[in-house]
PyMOL Python script that loads the backbone (N, CA, C, O; Angstrom):
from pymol import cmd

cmd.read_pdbstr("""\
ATOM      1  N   UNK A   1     -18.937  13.293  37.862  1.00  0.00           N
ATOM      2  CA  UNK A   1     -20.374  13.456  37.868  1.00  0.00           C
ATOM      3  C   UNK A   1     -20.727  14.749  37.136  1.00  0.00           C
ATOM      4  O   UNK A   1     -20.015  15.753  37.124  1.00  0.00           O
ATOM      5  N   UNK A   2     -21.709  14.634  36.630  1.00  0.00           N
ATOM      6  CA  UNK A   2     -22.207  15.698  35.704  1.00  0.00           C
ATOM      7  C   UNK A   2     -23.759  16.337  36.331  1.00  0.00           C
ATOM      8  O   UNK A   2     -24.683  15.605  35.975  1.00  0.00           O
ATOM      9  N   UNK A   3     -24.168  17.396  37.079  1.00  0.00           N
ATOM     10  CA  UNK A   3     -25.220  17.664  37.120  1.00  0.00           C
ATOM     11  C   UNK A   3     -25.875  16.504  38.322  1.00  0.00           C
ATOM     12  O   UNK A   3     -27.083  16.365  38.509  1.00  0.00           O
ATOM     13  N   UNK A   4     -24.846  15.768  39.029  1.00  0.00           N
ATOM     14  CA  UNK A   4     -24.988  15.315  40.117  1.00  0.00           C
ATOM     15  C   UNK A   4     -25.404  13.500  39.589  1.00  0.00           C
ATOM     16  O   UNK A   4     -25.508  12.584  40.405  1.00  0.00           O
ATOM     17  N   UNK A   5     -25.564  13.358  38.238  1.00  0.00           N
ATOM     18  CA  UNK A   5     -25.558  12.278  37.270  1.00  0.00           C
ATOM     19  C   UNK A   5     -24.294  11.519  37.312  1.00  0.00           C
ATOM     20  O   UNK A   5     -23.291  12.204  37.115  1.00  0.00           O
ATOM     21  N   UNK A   6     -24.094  10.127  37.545  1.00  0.00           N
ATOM     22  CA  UNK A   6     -22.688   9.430  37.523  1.00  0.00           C
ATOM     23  C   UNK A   6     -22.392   8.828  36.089  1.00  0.00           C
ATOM     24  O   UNK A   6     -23.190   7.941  35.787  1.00  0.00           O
ATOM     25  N   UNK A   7     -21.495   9.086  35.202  1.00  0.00           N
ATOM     26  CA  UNK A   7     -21.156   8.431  34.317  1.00  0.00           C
ATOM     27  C   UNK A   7     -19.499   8.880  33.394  1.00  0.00           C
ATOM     28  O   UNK A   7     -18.845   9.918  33.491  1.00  0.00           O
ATOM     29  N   UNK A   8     -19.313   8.021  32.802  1.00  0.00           N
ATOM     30  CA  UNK A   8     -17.699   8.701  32.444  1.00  0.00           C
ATOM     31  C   UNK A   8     -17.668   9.537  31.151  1.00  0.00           C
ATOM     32  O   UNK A   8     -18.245   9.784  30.092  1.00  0.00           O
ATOM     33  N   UNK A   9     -16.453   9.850  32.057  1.00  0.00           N
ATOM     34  CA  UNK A   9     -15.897  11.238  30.983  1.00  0.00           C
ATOM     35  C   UNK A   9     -14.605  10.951  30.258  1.00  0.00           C
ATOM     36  O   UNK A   9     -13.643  10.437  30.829  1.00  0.00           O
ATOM     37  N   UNK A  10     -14.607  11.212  29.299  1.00  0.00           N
ATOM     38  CA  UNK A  10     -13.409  11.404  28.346  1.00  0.00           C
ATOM     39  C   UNK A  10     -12.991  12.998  28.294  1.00  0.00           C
ATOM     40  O   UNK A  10     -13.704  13.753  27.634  1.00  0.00           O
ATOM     41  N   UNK A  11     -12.000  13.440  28.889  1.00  0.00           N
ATOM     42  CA  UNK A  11     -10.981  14.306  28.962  1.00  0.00           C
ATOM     43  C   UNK A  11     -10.429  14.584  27.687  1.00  0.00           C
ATOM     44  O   UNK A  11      -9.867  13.612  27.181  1.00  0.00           O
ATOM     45  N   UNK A  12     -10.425  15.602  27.038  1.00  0.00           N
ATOM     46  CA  UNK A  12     -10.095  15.693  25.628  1.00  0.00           C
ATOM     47  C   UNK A  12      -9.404  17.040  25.980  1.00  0.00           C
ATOM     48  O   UNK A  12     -10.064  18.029  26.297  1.00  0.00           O
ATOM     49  N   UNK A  13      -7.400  17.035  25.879  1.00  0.00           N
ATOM     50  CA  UNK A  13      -6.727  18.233  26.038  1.00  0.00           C
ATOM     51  C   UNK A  13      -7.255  19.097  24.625  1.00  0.00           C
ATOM     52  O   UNK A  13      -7.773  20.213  24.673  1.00  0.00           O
ATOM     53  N   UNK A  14      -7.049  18.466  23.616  1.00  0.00           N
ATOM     54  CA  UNK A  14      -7.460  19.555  22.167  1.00  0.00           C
ATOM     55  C   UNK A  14      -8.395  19.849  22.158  1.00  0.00           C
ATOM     56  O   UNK A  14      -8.658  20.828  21.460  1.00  0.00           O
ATOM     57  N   UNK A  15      -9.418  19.226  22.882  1.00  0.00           N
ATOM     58  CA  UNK A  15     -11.128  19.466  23.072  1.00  0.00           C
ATOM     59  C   UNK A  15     -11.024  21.082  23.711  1.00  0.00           C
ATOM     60  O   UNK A  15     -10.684  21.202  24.887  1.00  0.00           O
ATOM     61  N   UNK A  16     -11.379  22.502  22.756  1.00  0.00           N
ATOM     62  CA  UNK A  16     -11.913  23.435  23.544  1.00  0.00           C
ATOM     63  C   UNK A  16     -13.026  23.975  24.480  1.00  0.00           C
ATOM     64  O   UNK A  16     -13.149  24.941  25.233  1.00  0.00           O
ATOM     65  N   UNK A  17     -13.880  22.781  24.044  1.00  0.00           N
ATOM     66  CA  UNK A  17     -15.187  23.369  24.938  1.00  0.00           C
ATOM     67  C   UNK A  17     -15.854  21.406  25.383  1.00  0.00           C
ATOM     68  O   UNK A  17     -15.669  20.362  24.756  1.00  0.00           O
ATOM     69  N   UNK A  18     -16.392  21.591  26.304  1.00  0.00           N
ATOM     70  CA  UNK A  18     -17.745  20.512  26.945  1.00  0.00           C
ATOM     71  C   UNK A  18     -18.563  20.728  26.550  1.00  0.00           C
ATOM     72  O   UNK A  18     -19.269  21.735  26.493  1.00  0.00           O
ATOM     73  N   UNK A  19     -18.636  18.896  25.871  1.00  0.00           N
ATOM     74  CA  UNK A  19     -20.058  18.212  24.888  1.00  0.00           C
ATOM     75  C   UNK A  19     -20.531  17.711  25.895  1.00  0.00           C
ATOM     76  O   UNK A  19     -19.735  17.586  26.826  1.00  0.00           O
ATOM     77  N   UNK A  20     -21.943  17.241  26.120  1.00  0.00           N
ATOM     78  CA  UNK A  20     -22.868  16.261  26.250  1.00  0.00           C
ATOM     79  C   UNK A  20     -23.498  15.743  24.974  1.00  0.00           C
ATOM     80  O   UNK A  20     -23.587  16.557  24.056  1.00  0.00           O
ATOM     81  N   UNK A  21     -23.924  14.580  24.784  1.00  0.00           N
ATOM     82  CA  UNK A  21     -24.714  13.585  24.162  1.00  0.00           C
ATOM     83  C   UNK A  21     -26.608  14.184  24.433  1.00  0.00           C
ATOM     84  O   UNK A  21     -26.978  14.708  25.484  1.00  0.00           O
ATOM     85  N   UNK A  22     -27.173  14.028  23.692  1.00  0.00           N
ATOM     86  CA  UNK A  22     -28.504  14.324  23.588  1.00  0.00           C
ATOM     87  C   UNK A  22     -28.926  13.130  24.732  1.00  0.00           C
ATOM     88  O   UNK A  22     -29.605  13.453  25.707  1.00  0.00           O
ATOM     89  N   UNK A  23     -28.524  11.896  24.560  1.00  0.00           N
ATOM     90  CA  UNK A  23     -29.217  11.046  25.159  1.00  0.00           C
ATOM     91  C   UNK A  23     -28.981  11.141  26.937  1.00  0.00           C
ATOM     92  O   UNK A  23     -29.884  10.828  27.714  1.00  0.00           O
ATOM     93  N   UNK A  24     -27.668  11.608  27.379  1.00  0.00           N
ATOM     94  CA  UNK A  24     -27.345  12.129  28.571  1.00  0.00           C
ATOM     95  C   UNK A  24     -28.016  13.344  28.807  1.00  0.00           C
ATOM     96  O   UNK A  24     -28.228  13.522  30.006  1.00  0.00           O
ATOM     97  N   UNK A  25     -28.365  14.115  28.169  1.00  0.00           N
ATOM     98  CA  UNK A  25     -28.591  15.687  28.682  1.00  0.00           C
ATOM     99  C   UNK A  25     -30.278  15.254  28.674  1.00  0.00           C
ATOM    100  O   UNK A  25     -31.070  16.145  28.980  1.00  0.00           O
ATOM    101  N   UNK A  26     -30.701  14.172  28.397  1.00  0.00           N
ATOM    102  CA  UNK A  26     -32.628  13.772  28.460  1.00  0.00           C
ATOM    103  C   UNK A  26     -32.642  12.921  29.788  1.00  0.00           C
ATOM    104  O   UNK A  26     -33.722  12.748  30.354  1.00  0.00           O
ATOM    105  N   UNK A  27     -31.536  12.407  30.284  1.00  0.00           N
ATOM    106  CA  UNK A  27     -31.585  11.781  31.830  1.00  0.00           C
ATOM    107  C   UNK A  27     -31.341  12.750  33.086  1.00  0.00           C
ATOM    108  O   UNK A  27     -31.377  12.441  34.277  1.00  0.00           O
ATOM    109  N   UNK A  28     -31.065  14.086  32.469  1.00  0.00           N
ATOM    110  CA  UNK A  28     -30.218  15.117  33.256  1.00  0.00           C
ATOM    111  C   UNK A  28     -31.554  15.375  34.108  1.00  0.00           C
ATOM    112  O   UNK A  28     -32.540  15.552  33.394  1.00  0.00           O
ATOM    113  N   UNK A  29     -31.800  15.435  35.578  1.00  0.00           N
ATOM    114  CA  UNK A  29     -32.529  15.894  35.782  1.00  0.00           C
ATOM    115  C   UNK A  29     -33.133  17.608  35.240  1.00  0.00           C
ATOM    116  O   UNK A  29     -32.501  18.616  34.923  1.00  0.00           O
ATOM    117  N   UNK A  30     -34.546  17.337  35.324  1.00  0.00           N
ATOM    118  CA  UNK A  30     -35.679  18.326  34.947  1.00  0.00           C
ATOM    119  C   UNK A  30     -35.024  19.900  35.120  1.00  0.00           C
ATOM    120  O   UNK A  30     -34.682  20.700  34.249  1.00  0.00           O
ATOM    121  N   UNK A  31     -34.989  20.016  36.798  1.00  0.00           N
ATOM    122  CA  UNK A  31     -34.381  21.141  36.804  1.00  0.00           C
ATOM    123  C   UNK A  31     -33.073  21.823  36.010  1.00  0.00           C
ATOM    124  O   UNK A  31     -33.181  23.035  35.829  1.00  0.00           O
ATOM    125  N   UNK A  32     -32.095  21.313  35.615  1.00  0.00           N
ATOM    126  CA  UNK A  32     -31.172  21.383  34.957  1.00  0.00           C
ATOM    127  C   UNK A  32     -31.282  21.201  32.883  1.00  0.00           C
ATOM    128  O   UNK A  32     -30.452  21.479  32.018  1.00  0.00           O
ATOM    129  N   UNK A  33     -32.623  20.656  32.794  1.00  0.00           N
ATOM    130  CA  UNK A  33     -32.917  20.543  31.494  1.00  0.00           C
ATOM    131  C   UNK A  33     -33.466  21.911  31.206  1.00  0.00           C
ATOM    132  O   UNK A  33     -33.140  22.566  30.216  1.00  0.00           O
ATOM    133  N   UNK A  34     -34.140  22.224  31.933  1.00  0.00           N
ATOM    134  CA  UNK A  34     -34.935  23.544  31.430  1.00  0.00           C
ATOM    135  C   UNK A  34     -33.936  24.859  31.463  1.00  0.00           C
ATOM    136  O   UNK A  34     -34.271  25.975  31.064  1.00  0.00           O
ATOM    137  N   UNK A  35     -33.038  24.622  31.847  1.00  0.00           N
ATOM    138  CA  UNK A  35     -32.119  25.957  32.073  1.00  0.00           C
ATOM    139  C   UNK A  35     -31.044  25.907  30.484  1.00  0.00           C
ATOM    140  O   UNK A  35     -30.079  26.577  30.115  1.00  0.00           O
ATOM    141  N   UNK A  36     -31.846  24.715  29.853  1.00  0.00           N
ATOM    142  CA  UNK A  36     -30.983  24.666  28.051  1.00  0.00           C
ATOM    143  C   UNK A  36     -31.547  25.921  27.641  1.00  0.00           C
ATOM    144  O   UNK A  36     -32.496  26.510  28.159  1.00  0.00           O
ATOM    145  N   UNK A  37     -30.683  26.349  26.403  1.00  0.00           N
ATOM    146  CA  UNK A  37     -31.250  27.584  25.772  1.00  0.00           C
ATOM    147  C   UNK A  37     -30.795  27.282  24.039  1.00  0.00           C
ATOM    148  O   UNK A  37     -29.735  26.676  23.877  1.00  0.00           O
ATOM    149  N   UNK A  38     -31.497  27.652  22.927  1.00  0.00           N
ATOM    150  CA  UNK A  38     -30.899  27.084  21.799  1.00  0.00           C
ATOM    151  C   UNK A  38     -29.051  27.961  21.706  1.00  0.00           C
ATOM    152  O   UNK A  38     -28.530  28.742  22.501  1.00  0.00           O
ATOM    153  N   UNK A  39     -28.736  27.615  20.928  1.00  0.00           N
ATOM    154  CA  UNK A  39     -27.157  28.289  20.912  1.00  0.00           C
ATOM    155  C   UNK A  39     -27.524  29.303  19.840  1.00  0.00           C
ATOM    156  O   UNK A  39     -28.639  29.449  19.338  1.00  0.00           O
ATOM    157  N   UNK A  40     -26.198  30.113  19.513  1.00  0.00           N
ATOM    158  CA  UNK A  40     -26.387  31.789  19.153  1.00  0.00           C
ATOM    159  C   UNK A  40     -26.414  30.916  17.560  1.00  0.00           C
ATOM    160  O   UNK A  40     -25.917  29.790  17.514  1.00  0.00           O
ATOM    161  N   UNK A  41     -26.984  31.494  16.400  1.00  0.00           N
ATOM    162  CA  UNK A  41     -27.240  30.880  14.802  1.00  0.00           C
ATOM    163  C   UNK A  41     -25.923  31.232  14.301  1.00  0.00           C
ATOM    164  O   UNK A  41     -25.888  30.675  13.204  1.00  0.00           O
ATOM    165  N   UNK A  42     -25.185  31.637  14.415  1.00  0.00           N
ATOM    166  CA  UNK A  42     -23.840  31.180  13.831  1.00  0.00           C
ATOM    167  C   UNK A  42     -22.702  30.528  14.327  1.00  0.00           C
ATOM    168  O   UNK A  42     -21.527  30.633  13.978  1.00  0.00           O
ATOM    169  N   UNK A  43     -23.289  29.756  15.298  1.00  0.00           N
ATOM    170  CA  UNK A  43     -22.229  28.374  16.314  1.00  0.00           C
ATOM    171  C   UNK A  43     -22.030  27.362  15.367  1.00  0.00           C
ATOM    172  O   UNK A  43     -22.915  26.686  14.842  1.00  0.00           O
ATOM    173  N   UNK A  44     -20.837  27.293  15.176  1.00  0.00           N
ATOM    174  CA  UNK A  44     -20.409  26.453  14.523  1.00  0.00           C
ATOM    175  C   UNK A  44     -18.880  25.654  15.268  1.00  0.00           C
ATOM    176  O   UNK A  44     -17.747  26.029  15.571  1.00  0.00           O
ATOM    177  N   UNK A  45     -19.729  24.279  15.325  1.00  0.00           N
ATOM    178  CA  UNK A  45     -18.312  23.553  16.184  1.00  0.00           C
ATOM    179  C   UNK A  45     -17.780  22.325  14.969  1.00  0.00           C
ATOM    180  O   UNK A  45     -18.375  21.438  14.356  1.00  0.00           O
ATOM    181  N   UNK A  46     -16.424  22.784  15.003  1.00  0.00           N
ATOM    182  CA  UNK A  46     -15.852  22.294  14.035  1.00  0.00           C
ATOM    183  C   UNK A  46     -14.420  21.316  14.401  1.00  0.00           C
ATOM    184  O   UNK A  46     -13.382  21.819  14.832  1.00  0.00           O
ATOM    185  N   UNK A  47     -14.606  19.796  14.128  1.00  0.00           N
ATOM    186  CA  UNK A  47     -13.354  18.726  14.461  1.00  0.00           C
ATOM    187  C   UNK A  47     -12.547  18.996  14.063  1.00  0.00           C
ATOM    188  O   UNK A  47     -12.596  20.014  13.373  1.00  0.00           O
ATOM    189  N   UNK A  48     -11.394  18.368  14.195  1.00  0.00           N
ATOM    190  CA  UNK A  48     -10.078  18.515  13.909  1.00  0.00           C
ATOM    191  C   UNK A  48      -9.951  17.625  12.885  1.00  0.00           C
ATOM    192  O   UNK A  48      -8.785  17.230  12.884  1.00  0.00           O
ATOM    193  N   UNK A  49     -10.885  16.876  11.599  1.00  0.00           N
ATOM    194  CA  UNK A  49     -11.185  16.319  10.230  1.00  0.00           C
ATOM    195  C   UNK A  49     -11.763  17.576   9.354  1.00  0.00           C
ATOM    196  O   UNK A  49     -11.825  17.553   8.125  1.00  0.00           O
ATOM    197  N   UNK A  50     -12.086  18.436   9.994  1.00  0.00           N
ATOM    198  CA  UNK A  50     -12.735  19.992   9.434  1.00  0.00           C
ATOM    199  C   UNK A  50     -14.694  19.738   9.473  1.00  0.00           C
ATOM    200  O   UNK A  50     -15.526  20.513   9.001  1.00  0.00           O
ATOM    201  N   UNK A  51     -14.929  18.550  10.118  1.00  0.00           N
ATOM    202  CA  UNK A  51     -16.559  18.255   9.571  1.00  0.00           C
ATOM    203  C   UNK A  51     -16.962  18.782  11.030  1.00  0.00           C
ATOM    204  O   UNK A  51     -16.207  18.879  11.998  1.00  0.00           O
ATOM    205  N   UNK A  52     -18.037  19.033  10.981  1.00  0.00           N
ATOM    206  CA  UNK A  52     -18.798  19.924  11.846  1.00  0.00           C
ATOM    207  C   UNK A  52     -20.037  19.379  12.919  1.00  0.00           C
ATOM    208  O   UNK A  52     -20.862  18.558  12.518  1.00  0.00           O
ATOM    209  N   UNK A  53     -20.065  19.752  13.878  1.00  0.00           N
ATOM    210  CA  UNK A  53     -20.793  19.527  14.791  1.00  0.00           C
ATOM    211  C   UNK A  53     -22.092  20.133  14.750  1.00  0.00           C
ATOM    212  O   UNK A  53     -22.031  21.338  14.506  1.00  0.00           O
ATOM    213  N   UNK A  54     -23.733  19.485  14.980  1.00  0.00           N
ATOM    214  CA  UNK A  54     -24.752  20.155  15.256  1.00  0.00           C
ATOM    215  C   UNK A  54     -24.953  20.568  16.352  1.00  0.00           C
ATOM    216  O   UNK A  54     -24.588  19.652  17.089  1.00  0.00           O
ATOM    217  N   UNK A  55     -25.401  21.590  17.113  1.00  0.00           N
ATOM    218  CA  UNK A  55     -25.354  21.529  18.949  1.00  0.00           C
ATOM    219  C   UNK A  55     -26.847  22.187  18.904  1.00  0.00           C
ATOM    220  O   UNK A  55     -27.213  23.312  18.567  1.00  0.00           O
ATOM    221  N   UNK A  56     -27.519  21.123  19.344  1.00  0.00           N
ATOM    222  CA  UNK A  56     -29.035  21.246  19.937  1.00  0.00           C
ATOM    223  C   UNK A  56     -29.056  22.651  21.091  1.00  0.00           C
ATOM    224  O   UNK A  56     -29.890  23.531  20.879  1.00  0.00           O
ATOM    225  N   UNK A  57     -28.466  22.732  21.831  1.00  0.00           N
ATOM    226  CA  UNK A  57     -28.787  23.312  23.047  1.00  0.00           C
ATOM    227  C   UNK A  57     -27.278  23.791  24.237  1.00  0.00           C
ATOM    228  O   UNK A  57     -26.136  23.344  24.133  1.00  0.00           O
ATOM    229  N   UNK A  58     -27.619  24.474  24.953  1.00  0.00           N
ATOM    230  CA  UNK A  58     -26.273  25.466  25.448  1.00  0.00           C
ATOM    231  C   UNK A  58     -27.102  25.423  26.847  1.00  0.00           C
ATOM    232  O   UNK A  58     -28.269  25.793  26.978  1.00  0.00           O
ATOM    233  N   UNK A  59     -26.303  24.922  27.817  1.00  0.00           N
ATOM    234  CA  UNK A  59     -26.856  24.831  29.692  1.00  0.00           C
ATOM    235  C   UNK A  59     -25.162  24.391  30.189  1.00  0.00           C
ATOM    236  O   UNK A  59     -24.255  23.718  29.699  1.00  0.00           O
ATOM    237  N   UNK A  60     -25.440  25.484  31.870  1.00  0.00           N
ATOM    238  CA  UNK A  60     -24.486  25.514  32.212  1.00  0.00           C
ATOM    239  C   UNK A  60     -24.623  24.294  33.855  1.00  0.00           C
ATOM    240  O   UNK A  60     -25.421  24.361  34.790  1.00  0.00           O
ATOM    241  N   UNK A  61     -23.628  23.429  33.634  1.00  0.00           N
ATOM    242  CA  UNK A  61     -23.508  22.315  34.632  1.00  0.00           C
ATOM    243  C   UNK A  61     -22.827  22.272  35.153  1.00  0.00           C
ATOM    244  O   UNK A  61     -21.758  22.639  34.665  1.00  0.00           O
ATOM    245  N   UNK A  62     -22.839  21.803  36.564  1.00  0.00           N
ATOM    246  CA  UNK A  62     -22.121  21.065  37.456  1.00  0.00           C
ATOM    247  C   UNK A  62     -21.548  20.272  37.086  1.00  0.00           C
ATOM    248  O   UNK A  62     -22.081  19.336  36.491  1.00  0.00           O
ATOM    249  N   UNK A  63     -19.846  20.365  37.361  1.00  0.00           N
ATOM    250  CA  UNK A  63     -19.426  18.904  36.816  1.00  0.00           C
ATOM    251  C   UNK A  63     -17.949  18.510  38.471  1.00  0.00           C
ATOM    252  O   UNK A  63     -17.089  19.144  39.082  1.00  0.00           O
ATOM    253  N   UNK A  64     -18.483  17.220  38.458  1.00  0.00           N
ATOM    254  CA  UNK A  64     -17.547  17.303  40.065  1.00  0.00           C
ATOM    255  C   UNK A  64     -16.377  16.005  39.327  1.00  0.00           C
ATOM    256  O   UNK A  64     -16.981  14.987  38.989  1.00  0.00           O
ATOM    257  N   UNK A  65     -15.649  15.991  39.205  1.00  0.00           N
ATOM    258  CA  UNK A  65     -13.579  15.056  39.485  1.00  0.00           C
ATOM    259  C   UNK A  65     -13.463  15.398  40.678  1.00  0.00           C
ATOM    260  O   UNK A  65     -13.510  16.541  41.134  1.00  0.00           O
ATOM    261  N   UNK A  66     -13.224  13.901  41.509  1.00  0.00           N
ATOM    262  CA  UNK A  66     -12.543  13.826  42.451  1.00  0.00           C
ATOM    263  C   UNK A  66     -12.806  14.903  43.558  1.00  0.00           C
ATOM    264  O   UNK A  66     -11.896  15.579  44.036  1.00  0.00           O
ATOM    265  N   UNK A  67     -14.234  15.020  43.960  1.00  0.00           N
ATOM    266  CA  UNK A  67     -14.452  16.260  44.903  1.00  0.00           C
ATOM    267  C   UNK A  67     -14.697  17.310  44.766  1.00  0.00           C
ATOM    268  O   UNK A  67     -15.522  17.962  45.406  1.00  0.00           O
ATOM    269  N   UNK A  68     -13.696  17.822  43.494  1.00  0.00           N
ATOM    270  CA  UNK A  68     -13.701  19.163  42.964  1.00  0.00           C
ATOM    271  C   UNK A  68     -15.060  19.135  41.742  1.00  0.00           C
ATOM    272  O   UNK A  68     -15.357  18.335  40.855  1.00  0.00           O
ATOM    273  N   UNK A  69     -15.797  20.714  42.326  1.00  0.00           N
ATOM    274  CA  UNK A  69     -16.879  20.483  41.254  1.00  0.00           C
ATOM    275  C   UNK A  69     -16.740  21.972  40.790  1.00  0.00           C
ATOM    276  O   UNK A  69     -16.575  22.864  41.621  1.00  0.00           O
ATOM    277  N   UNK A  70     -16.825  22.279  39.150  1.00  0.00           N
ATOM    278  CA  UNK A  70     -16.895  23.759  38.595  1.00  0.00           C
ATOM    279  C   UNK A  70     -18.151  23.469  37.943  1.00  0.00           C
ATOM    280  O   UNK A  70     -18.531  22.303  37.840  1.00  0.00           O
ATOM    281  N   UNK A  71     -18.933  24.592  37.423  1.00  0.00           N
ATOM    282  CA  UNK A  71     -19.533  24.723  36.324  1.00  0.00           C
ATOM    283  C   UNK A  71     -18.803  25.003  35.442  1.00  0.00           C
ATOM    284  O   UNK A  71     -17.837  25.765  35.460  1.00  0.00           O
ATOM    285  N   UNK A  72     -19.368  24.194  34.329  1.00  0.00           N
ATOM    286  CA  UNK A  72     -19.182  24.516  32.742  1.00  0.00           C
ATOM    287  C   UNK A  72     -20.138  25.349  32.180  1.00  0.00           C
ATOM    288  O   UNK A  72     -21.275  25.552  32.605  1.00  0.00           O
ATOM    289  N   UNK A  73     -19.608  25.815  31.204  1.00  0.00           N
ATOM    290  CA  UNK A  73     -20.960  25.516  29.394  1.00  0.00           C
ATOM    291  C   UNK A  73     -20.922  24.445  28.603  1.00  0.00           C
ATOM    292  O   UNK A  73     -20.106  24.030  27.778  1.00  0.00           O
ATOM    293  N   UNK A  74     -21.937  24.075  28.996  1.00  0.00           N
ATOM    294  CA  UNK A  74     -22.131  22.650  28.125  1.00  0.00           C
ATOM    295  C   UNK A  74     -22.556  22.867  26.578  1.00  0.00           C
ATOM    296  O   UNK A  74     -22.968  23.901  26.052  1.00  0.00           O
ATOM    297  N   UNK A  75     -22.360  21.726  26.063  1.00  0.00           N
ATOM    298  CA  UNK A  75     -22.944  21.953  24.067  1.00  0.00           C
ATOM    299  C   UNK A  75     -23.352  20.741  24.261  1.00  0.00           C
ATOM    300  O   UNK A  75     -22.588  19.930  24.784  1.00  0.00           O
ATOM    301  N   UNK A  76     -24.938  20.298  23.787  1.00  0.00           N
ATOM    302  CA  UNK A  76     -25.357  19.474  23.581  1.00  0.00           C
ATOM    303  C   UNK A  76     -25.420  19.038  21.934  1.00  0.00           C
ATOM    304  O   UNK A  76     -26.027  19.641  21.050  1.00  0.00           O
ATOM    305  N   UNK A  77     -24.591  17.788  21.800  1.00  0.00           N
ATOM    306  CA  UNK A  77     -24.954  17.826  20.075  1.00  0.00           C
ATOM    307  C   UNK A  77     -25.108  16.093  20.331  1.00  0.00           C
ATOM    308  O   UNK A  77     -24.474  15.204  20.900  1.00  0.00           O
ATOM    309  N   UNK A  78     -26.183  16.219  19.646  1.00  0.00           N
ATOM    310  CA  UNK A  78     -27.544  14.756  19.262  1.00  0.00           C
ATOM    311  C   UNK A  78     -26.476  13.352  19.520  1.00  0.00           C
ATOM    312  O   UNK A  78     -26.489  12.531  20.438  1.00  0.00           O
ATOM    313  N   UNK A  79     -25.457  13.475  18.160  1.00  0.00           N
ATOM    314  CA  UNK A  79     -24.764  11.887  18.022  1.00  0.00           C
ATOM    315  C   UNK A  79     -23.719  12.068  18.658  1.00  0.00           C
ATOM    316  O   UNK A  79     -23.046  11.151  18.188  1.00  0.00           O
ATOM    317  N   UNK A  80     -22.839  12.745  19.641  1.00  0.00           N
ATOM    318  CA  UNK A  80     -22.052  12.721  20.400  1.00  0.00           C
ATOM    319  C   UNK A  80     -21.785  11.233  20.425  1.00  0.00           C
ATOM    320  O   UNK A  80     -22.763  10.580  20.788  1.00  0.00           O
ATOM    321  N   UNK A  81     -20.268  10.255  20.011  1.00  0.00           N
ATOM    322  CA  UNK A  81     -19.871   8.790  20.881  1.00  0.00           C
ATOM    323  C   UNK A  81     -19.972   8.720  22.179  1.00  0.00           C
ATOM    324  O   UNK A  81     -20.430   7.660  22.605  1.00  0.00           O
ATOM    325  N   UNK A  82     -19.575   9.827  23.233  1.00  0.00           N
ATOM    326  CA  UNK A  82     -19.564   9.597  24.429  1.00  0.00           C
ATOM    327  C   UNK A  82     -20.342  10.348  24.644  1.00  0.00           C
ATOM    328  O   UNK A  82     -20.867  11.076  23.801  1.00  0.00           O
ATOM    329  N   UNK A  83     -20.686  10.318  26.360  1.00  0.00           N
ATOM    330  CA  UNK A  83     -21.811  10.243  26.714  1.00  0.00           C
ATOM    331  C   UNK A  83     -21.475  11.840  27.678  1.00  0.00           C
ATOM    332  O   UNK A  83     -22.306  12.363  28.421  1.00  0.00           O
ATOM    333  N   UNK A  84     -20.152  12.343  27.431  1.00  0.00           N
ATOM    334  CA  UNK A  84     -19.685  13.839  28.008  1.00  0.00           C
ATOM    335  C   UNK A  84     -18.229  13.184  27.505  1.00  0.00           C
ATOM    336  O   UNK A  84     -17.805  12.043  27.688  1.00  0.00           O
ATOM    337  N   UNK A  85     -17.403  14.705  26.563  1.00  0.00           N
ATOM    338  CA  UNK A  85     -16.315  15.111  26.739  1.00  0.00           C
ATOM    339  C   UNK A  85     -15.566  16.510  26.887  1.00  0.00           C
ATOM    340  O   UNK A  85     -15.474  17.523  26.194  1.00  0.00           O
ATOM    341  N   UNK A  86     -14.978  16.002  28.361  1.00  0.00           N
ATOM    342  CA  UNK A  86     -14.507  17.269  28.805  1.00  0.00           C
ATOM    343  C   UNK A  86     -13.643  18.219  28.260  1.00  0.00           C
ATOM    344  O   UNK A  86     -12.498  17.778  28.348  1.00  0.00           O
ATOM    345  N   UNK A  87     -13.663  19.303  27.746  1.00  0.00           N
ATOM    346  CA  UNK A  87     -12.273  20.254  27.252  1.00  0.00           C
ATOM    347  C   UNK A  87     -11.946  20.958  27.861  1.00  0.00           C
ATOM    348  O   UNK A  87     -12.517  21.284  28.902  1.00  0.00           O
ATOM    349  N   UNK A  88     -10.380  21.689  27.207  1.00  0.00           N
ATOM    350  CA  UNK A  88      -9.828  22.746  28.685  1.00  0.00           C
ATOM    351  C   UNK A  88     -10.377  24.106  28.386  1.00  0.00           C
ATOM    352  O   UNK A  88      -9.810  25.198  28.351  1.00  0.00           O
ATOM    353  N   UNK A  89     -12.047  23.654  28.110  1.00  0.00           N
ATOM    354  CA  UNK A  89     -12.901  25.023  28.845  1.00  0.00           C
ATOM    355  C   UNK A  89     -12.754  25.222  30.383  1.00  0.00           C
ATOM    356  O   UNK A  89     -13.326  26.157  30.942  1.00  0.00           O
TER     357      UNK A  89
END
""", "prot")
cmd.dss("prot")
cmd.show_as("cartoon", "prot")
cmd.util.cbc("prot")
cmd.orient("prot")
């Protein structure tokens, strides 16, 4: 669960940091939307093809596996495939 939201996650070990999808982070409840902030102007998230990620917005979430819940920093970028992938942020 993400932000108390149920939906799946893809676990990504090479993944350094947690994405959300634009279209997940607009179902996120209210309270948790407004705590987005734009990201710092020289963020640059970059794949392992070398092509680059846009990231709308930077909010820190609840994320619960199996009971256990931490906050993250989330990166919201628009065309994300999934809908959250987790890294070993």
């Amino acid at each position: 669960m993400v932000a108390g939201r149920r939906t799946k996650l893809l676990i990504d070990s090479g993944a350094s940091l947690t994405l959300i999808n634009l279209e997940f982070f607009l179902q996120l409840p209210r309270y948790y939307r407004q705590k987005a902030e734009l990201p710092p102007p020289n963020l640059c998230l970059q794949l392992a093809d070398r092509s680059q990620l846009y990231v709308k917005y930077t909010l820190s979430l609840p994320i619960t596996i199996s009971n256990s819940t931490r906050v993250h920093r989330i990166y919201v970028v628009p065309k994300l495939w999934r809908s959250c992938i987790i890294g070993n942020d």
